[in-house]
C-alpha positions as CSV (number, residue, x, y, z in Angstrom):
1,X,-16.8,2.7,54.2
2,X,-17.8,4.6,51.2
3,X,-20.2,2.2,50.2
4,X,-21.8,3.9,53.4
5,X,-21.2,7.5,53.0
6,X,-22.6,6.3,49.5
7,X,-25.8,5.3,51.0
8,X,-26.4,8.0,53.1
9,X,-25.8,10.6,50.4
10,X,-28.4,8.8,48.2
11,X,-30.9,8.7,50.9
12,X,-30.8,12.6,51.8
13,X,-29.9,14.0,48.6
14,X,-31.3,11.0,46.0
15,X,-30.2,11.5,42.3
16,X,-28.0,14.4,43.2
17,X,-25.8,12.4,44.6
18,X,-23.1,10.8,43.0
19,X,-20.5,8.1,43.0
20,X,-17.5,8.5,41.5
21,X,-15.3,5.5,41.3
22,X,-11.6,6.0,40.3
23,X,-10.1,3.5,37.9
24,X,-6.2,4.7,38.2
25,X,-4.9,1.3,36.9
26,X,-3.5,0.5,40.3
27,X,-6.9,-1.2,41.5
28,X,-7.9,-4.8,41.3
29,X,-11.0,-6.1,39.0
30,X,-12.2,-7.4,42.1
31,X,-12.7,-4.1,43.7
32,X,-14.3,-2.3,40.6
33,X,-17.2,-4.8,40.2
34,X,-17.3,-4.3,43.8
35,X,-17.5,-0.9,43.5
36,X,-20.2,-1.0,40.5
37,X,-22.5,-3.8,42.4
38,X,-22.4,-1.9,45.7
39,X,-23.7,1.6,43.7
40,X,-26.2,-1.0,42.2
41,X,-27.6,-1.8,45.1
42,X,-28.0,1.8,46.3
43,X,-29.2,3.2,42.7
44,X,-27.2,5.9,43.2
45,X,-25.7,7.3,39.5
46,X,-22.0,6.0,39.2
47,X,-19.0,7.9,37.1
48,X,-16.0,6.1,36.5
49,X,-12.8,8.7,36.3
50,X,-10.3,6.7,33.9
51,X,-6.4,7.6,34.2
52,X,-3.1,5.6,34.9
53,X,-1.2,6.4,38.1
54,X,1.9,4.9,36.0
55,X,2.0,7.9,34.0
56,X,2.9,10.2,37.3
57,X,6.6,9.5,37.8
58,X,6.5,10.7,41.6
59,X,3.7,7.7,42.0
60,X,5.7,5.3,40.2
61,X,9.2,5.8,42.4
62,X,7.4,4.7,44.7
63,X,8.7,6.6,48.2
64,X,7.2,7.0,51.8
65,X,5.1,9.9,50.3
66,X,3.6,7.5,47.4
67,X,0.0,7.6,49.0
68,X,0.3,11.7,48.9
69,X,0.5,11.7,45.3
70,X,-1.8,9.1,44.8
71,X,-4.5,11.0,46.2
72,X,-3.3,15.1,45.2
73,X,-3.6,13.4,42.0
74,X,-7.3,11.9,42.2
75,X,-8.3,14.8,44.5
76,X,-7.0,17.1,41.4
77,X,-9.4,14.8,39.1
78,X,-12.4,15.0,41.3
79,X,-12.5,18.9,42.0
80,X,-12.3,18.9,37.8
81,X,-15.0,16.5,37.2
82,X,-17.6,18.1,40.5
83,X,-17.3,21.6,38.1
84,X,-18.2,19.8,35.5
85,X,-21.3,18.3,37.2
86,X,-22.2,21.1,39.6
87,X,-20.9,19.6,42.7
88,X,-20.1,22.1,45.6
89,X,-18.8,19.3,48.5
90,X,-16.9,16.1,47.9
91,X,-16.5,13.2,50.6
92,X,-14.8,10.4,50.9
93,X,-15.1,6.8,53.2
94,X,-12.2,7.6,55.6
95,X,-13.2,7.0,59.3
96,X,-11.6,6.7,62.8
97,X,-9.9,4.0,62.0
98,X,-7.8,4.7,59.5
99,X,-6.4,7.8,61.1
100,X,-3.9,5.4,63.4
101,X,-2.1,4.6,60.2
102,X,0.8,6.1,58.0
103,X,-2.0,8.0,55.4
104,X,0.0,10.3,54.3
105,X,-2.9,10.0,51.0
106,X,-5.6,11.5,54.1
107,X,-3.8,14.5,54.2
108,X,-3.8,15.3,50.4
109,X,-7.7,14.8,50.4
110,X,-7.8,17.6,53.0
111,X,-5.4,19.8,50.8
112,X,-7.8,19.0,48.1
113,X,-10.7,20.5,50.4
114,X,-12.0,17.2,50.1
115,X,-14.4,16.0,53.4
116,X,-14.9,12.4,55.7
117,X,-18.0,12.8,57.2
118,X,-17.1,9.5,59.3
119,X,-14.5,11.1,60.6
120,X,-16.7,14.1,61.6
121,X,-19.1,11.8,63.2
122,X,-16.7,9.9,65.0
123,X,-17.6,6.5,63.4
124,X,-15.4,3.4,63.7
125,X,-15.2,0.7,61.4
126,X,-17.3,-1.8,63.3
127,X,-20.1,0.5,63.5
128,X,-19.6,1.6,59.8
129,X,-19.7,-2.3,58.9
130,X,-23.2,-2.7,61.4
131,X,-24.4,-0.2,59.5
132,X,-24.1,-1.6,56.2
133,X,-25.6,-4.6,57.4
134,X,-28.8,-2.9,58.0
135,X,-29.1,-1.4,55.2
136,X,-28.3,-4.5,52.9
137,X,-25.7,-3.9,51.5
138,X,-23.4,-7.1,50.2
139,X,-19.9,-5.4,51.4
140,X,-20.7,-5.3,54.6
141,X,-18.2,-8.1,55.8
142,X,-16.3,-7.3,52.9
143,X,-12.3,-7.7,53.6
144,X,-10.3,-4.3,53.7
145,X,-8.3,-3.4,50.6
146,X,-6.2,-0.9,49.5
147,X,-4.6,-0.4,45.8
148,X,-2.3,-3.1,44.5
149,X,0.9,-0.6,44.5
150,X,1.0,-1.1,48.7
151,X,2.2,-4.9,47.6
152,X,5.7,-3.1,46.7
153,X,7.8,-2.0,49.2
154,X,9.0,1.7,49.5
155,X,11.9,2.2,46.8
156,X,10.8,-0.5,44.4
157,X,9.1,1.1,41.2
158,X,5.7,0.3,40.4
159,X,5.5,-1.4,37.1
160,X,2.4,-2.5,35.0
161,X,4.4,-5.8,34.8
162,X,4.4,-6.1,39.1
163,X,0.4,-4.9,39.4
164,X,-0.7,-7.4,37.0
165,X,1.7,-10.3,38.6
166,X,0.2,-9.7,42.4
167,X,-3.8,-9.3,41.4
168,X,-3.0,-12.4,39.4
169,X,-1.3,-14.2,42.4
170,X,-4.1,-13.3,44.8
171,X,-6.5,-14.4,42.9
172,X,-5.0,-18.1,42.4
173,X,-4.2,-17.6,46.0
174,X,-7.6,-17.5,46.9
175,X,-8.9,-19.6,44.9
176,X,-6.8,-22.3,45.8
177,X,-7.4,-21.8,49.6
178,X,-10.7,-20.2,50.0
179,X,-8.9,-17.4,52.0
180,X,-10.7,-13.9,51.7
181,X,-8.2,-11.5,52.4
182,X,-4.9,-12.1,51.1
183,X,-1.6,-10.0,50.2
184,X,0.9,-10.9,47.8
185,X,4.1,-8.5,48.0
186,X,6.0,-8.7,45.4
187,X,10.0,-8.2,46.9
188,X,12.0,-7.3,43.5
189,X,9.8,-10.5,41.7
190,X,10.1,-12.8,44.9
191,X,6.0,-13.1,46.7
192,X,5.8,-13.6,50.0
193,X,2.2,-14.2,50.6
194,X,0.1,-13.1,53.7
195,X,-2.7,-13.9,55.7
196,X,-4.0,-14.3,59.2
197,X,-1.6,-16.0,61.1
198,X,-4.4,-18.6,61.9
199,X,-5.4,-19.3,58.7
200,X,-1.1,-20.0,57.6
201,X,-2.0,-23.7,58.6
202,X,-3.6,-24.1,55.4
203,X,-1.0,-23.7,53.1
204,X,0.4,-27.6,53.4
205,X,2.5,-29.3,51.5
206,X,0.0,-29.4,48.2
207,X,-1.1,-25.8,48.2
208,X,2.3,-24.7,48.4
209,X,3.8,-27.2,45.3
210,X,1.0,-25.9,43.5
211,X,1.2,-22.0,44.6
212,X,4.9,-22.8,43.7
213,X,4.4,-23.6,40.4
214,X,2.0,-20.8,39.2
215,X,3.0,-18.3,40.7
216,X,6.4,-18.7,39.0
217,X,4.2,-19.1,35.7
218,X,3.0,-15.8,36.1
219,X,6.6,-14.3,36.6
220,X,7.4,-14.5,40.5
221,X,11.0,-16.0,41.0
222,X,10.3,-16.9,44.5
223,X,7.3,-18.0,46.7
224,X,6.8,-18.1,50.3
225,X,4.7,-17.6,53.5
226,X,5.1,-14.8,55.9
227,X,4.8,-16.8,59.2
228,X,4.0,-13.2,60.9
229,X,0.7,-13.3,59.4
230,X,-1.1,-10.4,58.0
231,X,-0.8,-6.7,59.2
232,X,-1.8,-3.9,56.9
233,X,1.0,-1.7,55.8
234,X,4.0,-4.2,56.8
235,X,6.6,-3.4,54.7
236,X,6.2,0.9,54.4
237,X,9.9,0.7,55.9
238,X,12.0,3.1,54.0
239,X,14.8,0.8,53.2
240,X,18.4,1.1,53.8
């Protein structure tokens, strides 16, 4: 999604445009070489904004309105660094979609003044992904995502010690089944791994002994499959 809002800014406004990229410590490697290959293929300028999410205690607890201070926080970071560049509007790769959700982190970008120009224009994310195909550009059937701190549910803090166990696990996850999108939560250390309930079928009795054993390397106490199958933002249940 904002690989295309991206795409479209570089096309009417060329090299003033910019890309800003937000490595907050609570994204995977996966998605910031993403995120740097995608503004390659564009040519549009990149800037990374550098700061740890872990160092803002009301992220860190970890409660129903975690997603709010995620974004006041990077909104606050992005109004600072479009002074410092000149930069009157700020937009972000939000579209129809996403308003069905709990995004309680969409309403702090508006606070922040920030815009979603997909939203405006009433695009879907079907059309967003045709779109990207027709451009050329590689995300285009790219898996959704969101940070790794969603992998925790509501009430469990958000340690450096729990990011670094789930990107790990999804990774060998993936690698071991070929399986593009994958979530690992991490239940007080015990993963319960998800992915589209017709793609369970191919964890067997191998995959498992062997996602068993490293996944318990790596630190998790427990492993097993959510029979339910993927469904993005599962387990935002305040618990009891």
């Amino acid at each position: 999604d904002s690989a295309v809002v991206a795409y479209a800014a570089f096309q009417a406004l060329g090299n003033s445009a910019i890309a800003v990229t937000a490595d907050y410590k609570t994204l995977s490697e996966d998605e910031l070489f993403s995120a740097k290959q995608v503004c390659s293929e564009i040519g549009i300028e990149q800037i990374f904004l550098d700061y740890s999410e872990l160092e803002n205690e009301e992220f860190v607890k970890n409660d129903s309105n975690r997603c709010f201070h995620c974004r006041m926080e990077l909104g606050e970071h992005l109004i600072e660094l479009a002074k410092k560049h000149d930069v009157k509007i700020i937009v972000d790769g939000t579209n129809i979609d996403d308003l069905g959700d709990y995004r309680p982190g969409i309403q702090a970008l508006r606070e922040n003044g920030i815009r979603s120009p997909l939203v405006e224009t009433k695009f879907l994310k079907s059309q967003i992904r045709d779109i990207a195909k027709s451009v050329g550009l590689s995300v285009y059937d790219r898996p959704s995502n969101s940070c790794l701190a969603s992998r925790i549910p509501w009430g469990q803090r958000v340690t450096a010690e729990k990011l670094t166990r789930i990107e790990l696990g999804e990774t060998l996850v993936k690698q071991l089944t070929n399986i593009k999108q994958v979530r690992v939560r991490d239940f007080d250390g015990s993963a319960k791994i998800e992915v589209e309930k017709k793609l369970i079928s191919i964890f067997d009795e191998n995959i498992m002994s062997q996602l068993n054993q490293k996944l318990k390397i790596i630190g998790f106490t427990s492993v097993e499959i959510d029979k339910d199958g993927y469904k993005p933002g599962k387990i935002n249940v305040i618990p009891n």
